[in-house]
Every structure is written in structure tokens, then in C-alpha cells.
ZADRENTOR-773569 format. One record per residue: residue number from 1; x, y, z of N, C-alpha, C in turn. Coordinates in steps of 0.2 Angstrom, whole numbers. Layout:
BEGIN
NUM, X, Y, Z, X, Y, Z, X, Y, Z
...
REM end
This chain:
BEGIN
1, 4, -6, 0, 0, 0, 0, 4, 6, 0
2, 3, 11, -3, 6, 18, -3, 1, 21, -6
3, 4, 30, -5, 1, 36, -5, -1, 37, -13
4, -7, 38, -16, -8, 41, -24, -2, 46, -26
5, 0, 51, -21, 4, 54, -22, 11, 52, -25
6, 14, 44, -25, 20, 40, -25, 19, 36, -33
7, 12, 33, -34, 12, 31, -39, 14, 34, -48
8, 15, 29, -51, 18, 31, -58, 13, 33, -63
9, 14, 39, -66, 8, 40, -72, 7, 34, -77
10, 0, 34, -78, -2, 28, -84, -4, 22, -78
11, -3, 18, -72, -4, 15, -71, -9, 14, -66
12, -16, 11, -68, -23, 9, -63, -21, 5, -57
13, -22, 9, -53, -21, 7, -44, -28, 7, -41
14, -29, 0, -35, -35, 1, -33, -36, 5, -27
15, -41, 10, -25, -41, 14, -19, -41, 7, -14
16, -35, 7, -6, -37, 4, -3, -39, 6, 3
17, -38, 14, 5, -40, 18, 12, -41, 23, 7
18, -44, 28, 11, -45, 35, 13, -44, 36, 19
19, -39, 42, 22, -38, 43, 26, -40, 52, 29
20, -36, 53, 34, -38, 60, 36, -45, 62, 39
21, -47, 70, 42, -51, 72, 45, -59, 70, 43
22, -63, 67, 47, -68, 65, 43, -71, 70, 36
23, -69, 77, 37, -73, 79, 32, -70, 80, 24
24, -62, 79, 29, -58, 77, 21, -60, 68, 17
25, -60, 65, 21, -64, 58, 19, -70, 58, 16
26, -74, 64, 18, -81, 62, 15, -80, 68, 8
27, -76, 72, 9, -73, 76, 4, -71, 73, -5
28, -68, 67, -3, -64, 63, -6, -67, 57, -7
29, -71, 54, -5, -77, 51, -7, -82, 53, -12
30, -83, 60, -10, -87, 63, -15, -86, 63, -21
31, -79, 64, -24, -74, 64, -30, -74, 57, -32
32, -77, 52, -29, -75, 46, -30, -71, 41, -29
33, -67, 42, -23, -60, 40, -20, -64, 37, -15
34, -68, 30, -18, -69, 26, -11, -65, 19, -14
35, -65, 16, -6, -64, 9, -7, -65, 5, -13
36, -61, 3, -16, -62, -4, -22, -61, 0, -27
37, -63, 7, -28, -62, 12, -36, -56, 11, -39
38, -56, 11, -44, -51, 11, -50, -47, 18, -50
39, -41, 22, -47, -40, 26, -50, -32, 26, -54
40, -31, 32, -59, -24, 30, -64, -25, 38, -62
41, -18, 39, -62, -14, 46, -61, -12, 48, -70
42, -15, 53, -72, -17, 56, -78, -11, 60, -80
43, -8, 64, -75, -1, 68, -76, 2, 71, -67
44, 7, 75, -67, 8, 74, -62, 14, 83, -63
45, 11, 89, -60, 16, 94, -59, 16, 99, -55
46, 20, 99, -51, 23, 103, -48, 18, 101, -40
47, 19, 95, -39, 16, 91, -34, 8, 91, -33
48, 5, 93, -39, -1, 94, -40, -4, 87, -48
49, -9, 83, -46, -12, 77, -49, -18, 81, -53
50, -15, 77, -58, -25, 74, -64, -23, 67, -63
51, -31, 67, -61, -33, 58, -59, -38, 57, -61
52, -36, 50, -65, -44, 47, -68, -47, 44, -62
53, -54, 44, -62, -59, 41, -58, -65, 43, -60
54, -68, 34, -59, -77, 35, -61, -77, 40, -67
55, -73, 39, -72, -76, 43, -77, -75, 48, -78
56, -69, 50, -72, -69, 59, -71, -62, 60, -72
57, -60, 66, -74, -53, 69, -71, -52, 75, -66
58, -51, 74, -63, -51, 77, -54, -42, 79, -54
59, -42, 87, -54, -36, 87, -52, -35, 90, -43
60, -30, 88, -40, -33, 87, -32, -24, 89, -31
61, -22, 93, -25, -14, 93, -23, -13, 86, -19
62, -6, 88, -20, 1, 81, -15, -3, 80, -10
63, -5, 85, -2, -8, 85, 2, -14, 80, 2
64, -18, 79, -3, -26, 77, -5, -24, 70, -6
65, -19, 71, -10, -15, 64, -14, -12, 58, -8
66, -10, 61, -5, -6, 59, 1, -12, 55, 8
67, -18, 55, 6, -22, 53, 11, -27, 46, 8
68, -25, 47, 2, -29, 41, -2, -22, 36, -3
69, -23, 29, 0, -21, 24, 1, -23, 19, -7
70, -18, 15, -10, -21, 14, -16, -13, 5, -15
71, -16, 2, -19, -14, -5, -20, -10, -5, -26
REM end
């Protein structure tokens, strides 16, 4: 397990936690960052992500990135 922030572009990871404040949790759940989801890191600069998920591109910072736990 490691941080979304860590992973390699192009490459589908499964969420395996959400972490942080409950409101950041339900925050990032909202985006679609729950348990089981499919997400692939789209590009990656200046410590700030575009992440596929459910269909979406959601760009989120290192901080946001760093609390979603992925396989």
C-alpha cells in the first residue's frame, strides 16, 4: 500500500483507504476516492495530480493525494 501521491503515471491502482479528517474523507469520497475504485494518475506537476476516476478527471494537490491509500 502507498500514498496516490507516490504512484507512476499511466498506471490503474486500486483505492485501498481514505484517510484524514472525517470531512476530508467524505470530501474525497465525494470525487469518488472510495474503497475498491479504479484510479490512474493522468499527469503529475509541480506536486499537483490529474486523476482518472469514475469517469472523471479530478485534479486534487500532493496533500489530498497523500491521504488516499491505493494498491
Amino acid at each position: 500500500m502507498m500514498p496516490l501521491s507516490m504512484v507512476n503515471q499511466g498506471e490503474p491502482h486500486i483505492v485501498s483507504r481514505v484517510g484524514g479528517k472525517e470531512e476530508t474523507k467524505r470530501f474525497l469520497e465525494s470525487l469518488g476516492f472510495v474503497n475498491g475504485s479504479t484510479v490512474t494518475v493522468v499527469s503529475s506537476a509541480n506536486g499537483n495530480l490529474i486523476v482518472h476516476v469514475k469517469d472523471s478527471r479530478i485534479a486534487i494537490g500532493r496533500d489530498m493525494a497523500n491521504k488516499v491509500m491505493v494498491n
